[in-house]
C-alpha positions in Angstrom: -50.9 84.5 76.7 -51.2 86.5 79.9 -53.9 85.2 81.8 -54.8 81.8 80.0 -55.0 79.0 82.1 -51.9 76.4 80.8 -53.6 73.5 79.0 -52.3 70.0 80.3 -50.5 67.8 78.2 -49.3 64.4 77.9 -47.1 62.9 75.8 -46.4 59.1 75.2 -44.3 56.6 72.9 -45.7 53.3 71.9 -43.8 51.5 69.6 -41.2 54.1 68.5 -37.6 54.3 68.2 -37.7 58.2 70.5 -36.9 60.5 67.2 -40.6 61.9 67.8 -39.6 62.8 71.8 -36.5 64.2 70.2 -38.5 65.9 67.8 -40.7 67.8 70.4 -37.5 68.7 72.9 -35.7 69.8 69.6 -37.3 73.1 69.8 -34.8 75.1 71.4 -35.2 78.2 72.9 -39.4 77.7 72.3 -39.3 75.3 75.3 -39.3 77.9 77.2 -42.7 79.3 75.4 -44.0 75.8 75.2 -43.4 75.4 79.2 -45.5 78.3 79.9 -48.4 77.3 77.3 -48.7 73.7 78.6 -48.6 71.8 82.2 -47.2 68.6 81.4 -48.6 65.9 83.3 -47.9 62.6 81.7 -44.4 62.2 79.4 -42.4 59.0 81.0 -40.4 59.6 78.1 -38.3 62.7 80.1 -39.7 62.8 83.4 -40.4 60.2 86.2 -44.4 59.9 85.2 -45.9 56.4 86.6 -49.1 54.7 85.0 -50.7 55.9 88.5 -50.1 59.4 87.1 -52.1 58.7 84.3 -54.7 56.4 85.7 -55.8 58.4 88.9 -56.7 61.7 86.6 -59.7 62.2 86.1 -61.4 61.2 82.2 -60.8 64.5 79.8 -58.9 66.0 82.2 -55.7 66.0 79.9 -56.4 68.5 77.8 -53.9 67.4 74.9 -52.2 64.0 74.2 -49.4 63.4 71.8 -48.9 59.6 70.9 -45.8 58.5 68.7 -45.4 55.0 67.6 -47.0 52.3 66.4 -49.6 49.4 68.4 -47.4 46.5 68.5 -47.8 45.1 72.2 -51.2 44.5 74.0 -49.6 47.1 76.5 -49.2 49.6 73.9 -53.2 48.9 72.8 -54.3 49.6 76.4 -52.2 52.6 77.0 -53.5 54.3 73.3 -57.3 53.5 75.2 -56.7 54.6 78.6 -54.6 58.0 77.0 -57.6 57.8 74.5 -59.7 58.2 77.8 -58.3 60.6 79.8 -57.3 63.4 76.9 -59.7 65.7 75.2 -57.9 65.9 72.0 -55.6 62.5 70.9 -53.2 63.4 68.2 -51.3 60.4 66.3 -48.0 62.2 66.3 -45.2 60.9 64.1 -45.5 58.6 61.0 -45.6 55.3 63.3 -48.6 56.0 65.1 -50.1 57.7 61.4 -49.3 54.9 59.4 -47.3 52.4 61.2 -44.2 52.9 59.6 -41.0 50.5 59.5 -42.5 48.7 62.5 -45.2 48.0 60.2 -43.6 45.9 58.0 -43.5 43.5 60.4 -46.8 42.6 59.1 -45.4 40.8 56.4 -44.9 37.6 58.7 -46.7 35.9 61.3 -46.0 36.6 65.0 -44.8 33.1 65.2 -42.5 33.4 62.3 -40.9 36.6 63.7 -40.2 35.4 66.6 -38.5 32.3 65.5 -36.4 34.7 63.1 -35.2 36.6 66.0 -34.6 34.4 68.9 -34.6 30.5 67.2 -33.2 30.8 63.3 -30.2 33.5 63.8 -26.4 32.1 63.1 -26.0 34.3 65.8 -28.3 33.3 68.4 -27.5 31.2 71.2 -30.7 29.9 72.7 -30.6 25.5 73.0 -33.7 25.6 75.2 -35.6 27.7 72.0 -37.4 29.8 74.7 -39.1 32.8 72.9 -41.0 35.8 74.9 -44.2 34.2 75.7 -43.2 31.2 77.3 -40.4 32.6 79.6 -40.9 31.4 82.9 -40.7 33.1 86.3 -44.2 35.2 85.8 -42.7 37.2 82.9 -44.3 40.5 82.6 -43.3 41.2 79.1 -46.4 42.4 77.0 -48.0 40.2 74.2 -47.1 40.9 70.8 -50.5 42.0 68.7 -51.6 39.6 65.6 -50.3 42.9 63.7 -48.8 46.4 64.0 -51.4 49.0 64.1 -51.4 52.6 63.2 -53.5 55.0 66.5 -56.7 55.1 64.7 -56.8 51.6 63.9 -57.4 51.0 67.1 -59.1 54.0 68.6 -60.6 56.9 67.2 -58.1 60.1 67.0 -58.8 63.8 66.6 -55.5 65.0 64.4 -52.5 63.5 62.8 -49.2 65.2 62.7 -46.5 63.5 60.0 -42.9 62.8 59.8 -40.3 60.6 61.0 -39.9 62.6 62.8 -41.9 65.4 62.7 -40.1 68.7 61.8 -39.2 71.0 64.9 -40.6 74.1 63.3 -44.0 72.4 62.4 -44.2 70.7 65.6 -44.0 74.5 67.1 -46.6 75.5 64.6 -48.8 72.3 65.7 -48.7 73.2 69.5 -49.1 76.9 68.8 -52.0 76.1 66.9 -53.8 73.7 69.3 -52.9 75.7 72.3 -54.8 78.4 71.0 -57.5 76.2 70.2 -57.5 75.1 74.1 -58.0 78.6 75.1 -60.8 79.3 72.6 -59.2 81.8 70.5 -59.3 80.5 67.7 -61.6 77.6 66.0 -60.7 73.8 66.2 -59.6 72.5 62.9 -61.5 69.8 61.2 -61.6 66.4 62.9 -59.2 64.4 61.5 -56.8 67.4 60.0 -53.5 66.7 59.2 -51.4 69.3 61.1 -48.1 70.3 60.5 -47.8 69.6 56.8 -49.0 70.5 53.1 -51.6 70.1 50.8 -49.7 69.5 48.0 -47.1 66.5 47.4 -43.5 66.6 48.1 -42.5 67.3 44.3 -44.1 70.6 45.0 -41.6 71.7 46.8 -39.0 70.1 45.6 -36.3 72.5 43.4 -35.5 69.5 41.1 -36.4 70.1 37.2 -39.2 67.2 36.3 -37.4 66.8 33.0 -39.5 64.0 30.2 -36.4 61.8 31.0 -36.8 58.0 30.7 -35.1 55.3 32.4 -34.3 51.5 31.8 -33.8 50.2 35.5 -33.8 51.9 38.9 -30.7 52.9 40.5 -29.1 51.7 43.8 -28.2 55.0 45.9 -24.4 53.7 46.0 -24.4 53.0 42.2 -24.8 56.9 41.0 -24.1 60.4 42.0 -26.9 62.5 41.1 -26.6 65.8 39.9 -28.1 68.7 41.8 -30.6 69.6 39.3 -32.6 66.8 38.1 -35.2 65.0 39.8 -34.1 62.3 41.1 -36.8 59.6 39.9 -35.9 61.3 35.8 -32.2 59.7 36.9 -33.1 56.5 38.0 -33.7 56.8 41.8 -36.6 55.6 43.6 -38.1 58.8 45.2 -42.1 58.8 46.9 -42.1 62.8 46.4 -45.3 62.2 44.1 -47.1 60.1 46.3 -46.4 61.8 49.6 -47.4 65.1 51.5 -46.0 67.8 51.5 -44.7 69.8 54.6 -40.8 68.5 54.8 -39.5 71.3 52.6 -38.0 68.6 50.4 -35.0 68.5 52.7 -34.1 64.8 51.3 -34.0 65.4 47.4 -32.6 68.6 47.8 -29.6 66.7 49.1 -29.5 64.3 46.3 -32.0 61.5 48.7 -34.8 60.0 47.0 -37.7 61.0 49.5 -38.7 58.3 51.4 -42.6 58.5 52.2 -42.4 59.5 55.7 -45.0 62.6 55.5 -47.7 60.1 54.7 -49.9 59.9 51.5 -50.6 62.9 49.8 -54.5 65.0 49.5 -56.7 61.9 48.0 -54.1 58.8 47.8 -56.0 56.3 49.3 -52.8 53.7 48.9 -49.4 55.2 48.3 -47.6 52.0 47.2 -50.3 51.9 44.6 -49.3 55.6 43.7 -46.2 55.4 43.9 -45.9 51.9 41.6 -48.1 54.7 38.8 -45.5 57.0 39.5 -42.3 54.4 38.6 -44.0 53.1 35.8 -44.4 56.4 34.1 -40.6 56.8 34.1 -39.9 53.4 32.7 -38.8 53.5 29.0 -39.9 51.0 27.0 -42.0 50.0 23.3 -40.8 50.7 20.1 -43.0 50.6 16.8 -41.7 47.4 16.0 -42.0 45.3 19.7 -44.5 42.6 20.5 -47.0 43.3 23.0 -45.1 40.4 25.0 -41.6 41.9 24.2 -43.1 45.6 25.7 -44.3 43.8 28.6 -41.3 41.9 29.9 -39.3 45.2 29.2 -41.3 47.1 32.1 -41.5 44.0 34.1 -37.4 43.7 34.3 -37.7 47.6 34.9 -40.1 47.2 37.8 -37.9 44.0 39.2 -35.2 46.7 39.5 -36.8 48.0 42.2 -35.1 46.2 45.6 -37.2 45.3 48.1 -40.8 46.6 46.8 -42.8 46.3 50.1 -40.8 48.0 52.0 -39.9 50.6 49.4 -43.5 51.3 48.3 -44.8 51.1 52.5 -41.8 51.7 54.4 -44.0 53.9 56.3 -47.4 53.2 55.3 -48.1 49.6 55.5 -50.2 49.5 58.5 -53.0 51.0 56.1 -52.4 49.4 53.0 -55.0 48.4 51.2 -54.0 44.9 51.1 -52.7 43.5 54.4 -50.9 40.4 54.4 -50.5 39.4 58.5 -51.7 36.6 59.4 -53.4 35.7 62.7 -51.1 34.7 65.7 -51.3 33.8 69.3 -51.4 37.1 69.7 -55.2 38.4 68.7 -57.5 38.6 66.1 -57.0 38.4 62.3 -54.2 40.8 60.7 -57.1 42.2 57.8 -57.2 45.8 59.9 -58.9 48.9 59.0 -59.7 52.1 60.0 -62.4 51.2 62.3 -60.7 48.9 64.0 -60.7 51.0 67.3 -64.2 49.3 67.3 -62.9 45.6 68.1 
């Protein structure tokens, strides 16, 4: 890259658990590389950045922003607009800020009843006065909790998405290669809204696994089998998202005998993976016989489907924050919990 100006970069985590920072300084020895392609100038994460860091640059001057997590907090909303601001391309980096992920779920309950699960209704929780963030006193500075978790371009508008939980090292390297190129106009900028750093294709493509015409009565606990190494995995009776999800992993969980999970996103055209992914159990379910009742066939799938523990946050463990059908409800917090993807316009 000899004589191409280093693009800026910032990197932030909303509401993350850190495996996407750990993602990006998994890279090894291509730190190095990465160090010389990019002047990082915002990336509290690893460095002693301040919010004045951020706010005194100049808008567009960053030339690249990678945000992982969700939008939980009203803090995290106005860091995704000021970074939104100030960085020429925004990339939702890492399944929370994609599709929300587990943090997501949390959209299954109001704000109020989450709160008085965590610090009033535990056997474990001492708290007589039944003070719950939002009504500490002493000018608490702790950020308000949104009506609902939000995925990055729910609530403003984002050029690229890069998958995982985390993302993968290698494709992150690939990703960053890729866009600093772009930066330095040598080669053309992908289509807006690209997913980078994945496949085309689902999961089951490149998964090793023989997709046998096997036929199951109930779904499987992980802890109640030991799958063989050669079947796939849904064929034996374990939940596994591989034909509902992108591509872009390299399988790495069913070839270890780990139903995938979802976390690459919804594969080309699924518009609703729990939705695909219910098709997708269904099919394996065996059931009617030339001589059942309509009623009898039915009630056979139905205790096949009940198998399944937990549904919502097996079918959008990592998707619910664009599910098709929310269920949040509104809270102190904000507006109604019905999001979609133009809600960057509220």
């Amino acid at each position: 890259m000899s004589g191409r100006r280093a693009a800026t970069l910032a990197v932030y985590w909303a509401g993350s658990c850190g495996g996407c920072d750990v993602a990006l300084l998994n890279v090894g020895e291509r730190l190095l590389t990465l160090d010389r392609e990019f002047e990082i100038v915002f990336w509290p994460c690893v460095a002693d950045f301040r919010h004045e860091d951020l706010a005194s640059r100049a808008d567009g001057s960053v030339d690249l922003c990678l945000l992982n997590g969700a939008i939980r907090t009203q803090h995290d909303l106005e860091m995704a607009r000021l970074l939104r601001r100030k960085s020429r391309l925004l990339v939702a980096f890492g399944s929370c800020a994609q599709e929300g992920c587990v943090p997501a779920l949390a959209n299954l309950a109001s704000v109020d009843e989450l709160l008085a699960a965590v610090f009033l209704d535990r056997t474990t929780t001492v708290n007589p006065q039944g003070v719950v963030p939002g009504t500490i006193p002493e000018g608490s500075r702790l950020p308000a909790l949104l009506d609902a978790v939000r995925s990055l371009d729910q609530v403003v508008a984002v050029d690229y998405v890069v998958p995982g939980c985390p993302p993968e090292s290698g494709r992150v390297v690939e990703v960053l290669d890729l866009l600093s190129a772009v930066l330095a106009s040598e080669c053309a900028f992908p289509e807006p809204g690209a997913v980078l750093g994945a496949g085309s294709t689902t999961v089951c493509e490149e998964c090793p696994l023989e997709r046998r015409e096997l036929k199951v009565k109930r779904f499987l606990r992980p802890y109640e089998v030991v799958p063989d190494a050669v079947t796939c995995l849904l064929g034996q009776g374990l939940v596994c998202s591989g034909p509902a999800t992108r591509g872009g992993c390299g399988a790495l969980c069913p070839r270890v005998g780990i139903g995938c999970r979802g976390c690459y996103g919804p594969g080309e055209g699924v518009e609703d993976i729990g939705a695909r992914l219910t098709a997708a159990l269904a099919a394996v379910v065996e059931s009617g016989s030339a001589t059942q009742l309509p009623d009898q066939l039915a009630a056979e799938v139905e205790a096949a489907m009940a198998s399944v523990v937990d549904p919502a946050g097996t079918l959008y463990r990592y998707a619910m924050a664009h599910a098709l059908r929310q269920t949040a409800r509104p809270g102190p917090g904000g507006p109604t919990g019905t999001v979609g993807h133009d809600a960057h316009r509220l």
